[in-house]
Phi, psi and omega in degrees: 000143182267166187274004168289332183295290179339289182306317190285283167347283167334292186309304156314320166269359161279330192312297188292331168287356168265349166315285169250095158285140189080326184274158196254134177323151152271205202265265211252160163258178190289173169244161199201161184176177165227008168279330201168153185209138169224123195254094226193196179253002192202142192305324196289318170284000166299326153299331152300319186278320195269033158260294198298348173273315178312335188257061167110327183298132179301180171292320149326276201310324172328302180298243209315339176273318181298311165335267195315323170300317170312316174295351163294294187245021186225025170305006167260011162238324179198143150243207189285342178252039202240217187262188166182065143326106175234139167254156205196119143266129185256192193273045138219028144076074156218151186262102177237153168262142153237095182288067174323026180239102184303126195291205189266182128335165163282310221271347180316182160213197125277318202284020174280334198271306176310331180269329199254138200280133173284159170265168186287317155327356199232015167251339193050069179202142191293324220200072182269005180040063168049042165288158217215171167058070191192147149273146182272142201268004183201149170086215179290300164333318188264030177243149204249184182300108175306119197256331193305303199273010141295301173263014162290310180283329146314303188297323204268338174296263232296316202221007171249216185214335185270152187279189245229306169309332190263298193301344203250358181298318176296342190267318156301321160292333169275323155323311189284341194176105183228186140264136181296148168276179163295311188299280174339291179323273173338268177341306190295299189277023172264319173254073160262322135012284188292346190257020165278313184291325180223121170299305188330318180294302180307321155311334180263300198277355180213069197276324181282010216047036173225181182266132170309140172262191207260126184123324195261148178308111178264103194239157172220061175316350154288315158328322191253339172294333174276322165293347191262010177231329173293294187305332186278349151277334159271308171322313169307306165309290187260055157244322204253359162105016189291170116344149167294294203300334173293319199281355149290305238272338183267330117007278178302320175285347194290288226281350178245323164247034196238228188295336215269323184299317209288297194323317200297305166324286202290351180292308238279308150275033166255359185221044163067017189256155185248039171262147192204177193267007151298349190254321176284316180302341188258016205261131153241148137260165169230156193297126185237168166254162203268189182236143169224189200203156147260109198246133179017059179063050173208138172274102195248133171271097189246200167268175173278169184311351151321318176241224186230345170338284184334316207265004172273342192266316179289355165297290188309322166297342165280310164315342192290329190283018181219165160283081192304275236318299191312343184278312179103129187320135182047354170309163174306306192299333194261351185263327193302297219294315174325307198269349172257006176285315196284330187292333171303290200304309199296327182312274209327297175294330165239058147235327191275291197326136191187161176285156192282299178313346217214336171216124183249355168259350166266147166291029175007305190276012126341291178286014199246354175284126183303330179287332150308303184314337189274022197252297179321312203291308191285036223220324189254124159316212124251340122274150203289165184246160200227031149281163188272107199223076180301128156327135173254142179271143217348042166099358169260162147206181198248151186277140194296144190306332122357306179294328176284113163338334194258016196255150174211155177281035194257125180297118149253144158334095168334287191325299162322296190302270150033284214252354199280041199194157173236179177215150174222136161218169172180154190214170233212185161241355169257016179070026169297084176274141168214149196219112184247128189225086169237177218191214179067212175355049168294149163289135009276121152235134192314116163291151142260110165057231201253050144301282178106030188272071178299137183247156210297147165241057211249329188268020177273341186253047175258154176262144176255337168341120155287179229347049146291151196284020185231035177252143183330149096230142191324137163078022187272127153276162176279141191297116192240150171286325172357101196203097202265153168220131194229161178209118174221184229221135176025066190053353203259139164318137178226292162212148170233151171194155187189162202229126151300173171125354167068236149300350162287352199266329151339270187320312205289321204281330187295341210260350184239339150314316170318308176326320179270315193275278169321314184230036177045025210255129176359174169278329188281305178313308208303315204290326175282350194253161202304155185223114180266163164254137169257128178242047183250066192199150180283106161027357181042306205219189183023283167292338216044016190292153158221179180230111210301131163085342202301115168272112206228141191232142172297165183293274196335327164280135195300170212263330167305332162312305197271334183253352160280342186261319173277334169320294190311311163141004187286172200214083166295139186206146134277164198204172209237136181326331173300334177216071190269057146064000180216162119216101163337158165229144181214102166262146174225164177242112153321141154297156152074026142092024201251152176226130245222067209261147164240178177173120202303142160317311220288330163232024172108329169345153177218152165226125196211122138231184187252000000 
């Protein structure tokens, strides 16, 4: 090496230790390119999408061929019945949603739920000692209307280039055959219990009746005879003169009102479920507009109240008001502010967030306000707070869900919580963003009959409280954490990112959109450097239980950090880079057009452009 190579090679590296100060080299560098980038949970959809840019493809088509693969070989986080929340920028900079979250049943209730004693599969606990007042966290019961391929297909019509044959082939290839990896393999012999309880399950994931080990050729052949009857329903549709967009449009009636709707139906009542095909049939989406925020000249983009987006845009409004850069990447003063920011948003998202459809007397746009926030703002302190404290609405507000009779305690696995979701992004060189957060249909999840369709247990996270706006009802969605975010800059492309992580994931996206905007750092460091978790938020999922103050720090943060912090009153624990509760995703658009992906080690993540 010469010494000029050397003198540069020094120099890079001081740039990055005053960058990341605290931070650990990273593991990978960003991946970089100037046609596309895709960002995702897996090699195989990753491949899927950078197959469809080699032939041609936009940013869209890209997103929905990783998608349709994922829901395919990335079955311990989503399959075909599960959810798929998107945001989508298009080449002339305008912003749409697709709320890719499917309601309850009609025949549902709250007080059904309230009445009825659960079995233990549907707690996935050996002994739940007859619990009663609970949506069951398994089986049949928590599943809504399959939402992923209603807005897979809105996205891939409205904004792509490519047909439903061409975007759904790697997800078909993989169907006939792949080799399984350790996480699936792992999954599968973590819920075997649940596939005794439902044959249909046990047949697709323990067809010789053992759990596959990792390495062996995985086939799913209902899966794949049922995507081989979708294409064969658009082949037909443009042999008859269709349109690329009818012959999607005919794809969606086959799959909501034709055979794939009637099978679902007739499983579901033949096994005591209450989804039917009045419900796939009348379920459309249409294109929405997202809610945003301006954070020091960057334009951040989420979903609507149906999910937890908002409280990330009312965080970043409180935070605008204080000077991170001064505080220093990761200090106590800069993790405190974060984190009593956030504890703001979430009382707020787990007192108001709801469907929208269902509560027309809140104000919504209240939390999207700078002027709240600055209300919000005189609230944080120097110590922490470790009460529950939502805004209040006309002088009232609701009592934490915990406090409420109809509230009950049963526990599932951080692992299960953690993980039960994926994440796809991708930008274009003609500046096409899309931000994907899809999910539902984790393992253990119910096949229907010989689809070979797993379906969502998504309806855990409604509330039985009566009139909270986030209670159980027939044709409702449930407040899902699911929260893909794209961001751009004087209308101009900027970033997408998106996370697994439940209630982590707010935090998590805040915490690496910070990484970038505030301390300049690459896509791959943002996705790589330490992170802290707050568990001073109500559930999500299984109790709605919280753990009042709880603060949890990667192992990487110095331990002055961490004795400053307990200092403060939070209730500190570590937790090892291996299990921050997330794993991120991150693409940008560079000057001079270069596009720029990350993707956390720690859990697998992949990042590949072009």
């Amino acid at each position: 090496m010469s010494s000029r190579a050397v003198a540069v090679f020094f120099l890079f590296g001081l740039v990055a230790a005053a960058q990341h100060k605290q931070f650990e080299h990273p593991v990978r560098y960003s991946s970089r390119g100037l046609h596309g980038a895709v960002a995702c949970g897996s090699e195989y959809a990753a491949e899927a999408g950078m197959r469809i840019y080699f032939s041609g493809g936009n940013a869209v088509d890209a997103a929905i061929a990783s998608m349709f693969a994922a829901m395919t070989s990335e079955f311990s986080h989503i399959h075909w019945g599960g959810e798929a929340p998107i945001l989508i920028r298009t080449k002339d900079g305008k912003v749409y949603a697709i709320a890719g979250v499917g309601p309850m049943p009609k025949l549902a209730t709250a007080q059904f739920f309230r009445d009825r004693r659960m079995r233990p599969m549907e707690v996935l606990e050996i002994d739940p000692g007859g619990l009663h007042g609970m949506v069951p966290v398994a089986g049949l019961m928590p599943a809504l209307v399959p939402s992923s391929m209603e807005a897979g297909l809105l996205a891939l019509r409205e904004f792509g280039t490519k047909s439903f044959t061409q975007a759904v082939q790697p997800a078909l290839d993989l169907a006939d055959g792949m080799p399984i990896d350790e996480m699936r393999s792992i999954s599968i012999a973590n819920t075997r219990p649940f596939f005794d309880m439902w044959p249909t399950s046990k047949h697709v994931f323990m067809p010789d009746g053992r759990v596959p080990r990792p390495g062996e050729v995985f086939r799913q052949p209902d899966l794949a005879r049922t995507i081989r009857s979708m294409i064969a329903v658009e082949h037909k549709a443009l042999a008859a003169g269709a349109s690329r967009q009818a012959a999607i449009d005919a794809v969606r009636d086959y799959f909501y009102r034709g055979e794939i709707a009637r099978k679902i139906d007739a499983f579901m009542r033949e096994n005591g479920g209450l989804l039917r095909y009045e419900d796939m049939a009348s379920f459309h989406l249409e294109v929405e507009q997202p809610v945003s925020t301006n954070y020091r000249g960057y334009e951040v983009y989420k979903e609507g109240f149906w999910g937890q987006g908002p409280a990330l845009i009312e965080t970043l409004n409180i935070l605008e008001g204080f000077n991170l850069q001064g505080m220093g990447y990761n200090s106590a003063e800069y993790i405190h502010t974060l984190d009593e920011a956030l504890k703001l948003a979430y009382a707020d998202r787990d007192t108001y967030f709801g469907d929208p459809k269902f509560n027309a007397d809140i104000p919504f746009a209240q939390f999207l306000s700078k002027q709240y926030a600055a209300q919000r703002r005189t609230l944080i302190g120097p110590k922490a707070s470790l009460d529950f404290r939502p805004g209040a609405i006309g002088g009232k507000t609701w009592p934490h869900p915990t406090e409420s009779d109809a509230s009950q305690h049963v526990k599932i696995s951080d692992a299960l919580m953690e993980h039960d979701t994926t994440c796809i992004d991708t930008i274009d060189r003609d500046g096409l963003e899309v931000s994907i957060t899809p999910s539902g249909a984790w393992l253990p999840m119910v096949i229907a009959g010989d689809t070979g369709i797993g379906l969502t247990a998504r309806a855990q996270s409604f509330l039985l409280i009566p009139g909270h706006p986030n209670e159980l009802a027939g044709g409702k969605r449930p407040r899902v954490t699911l929260s893909p975010t794209l961001v751009t800059r004087d209308g101009k492309p900027s970033m997408v990112l998106s996370t697994p992580g439940g209630d982590d994931q707010e935090q998590t996206l805040l915490q690496l959109f910070l990484n970038v905007i505030e301390f300049g750092m690459t896509a791959e460091a943002a996705t790589e450097a330490p992170r802290f978790q707050t568990r001073h938020l109500v559930s999500s999922f299984d109790n709605h239980a919280w753990n009042r103050g709880d603060l949890i720090l990667d192992e990487r943060i110095p331990e002055t950090v961490y004795q400053e912090l307990t200092a403060r009153g939070h209730r500190t624990s570590r937790a090892s880079k291996w299990d921050s509760g997330a794993a991120p995703v991150l693409v940008r658009m560079l000057p001079e057009g270069v596009i720029e992906a990350g993707a956390d080690p720690y859990y697998y993540r992949v990042a590949h452009a072009w």
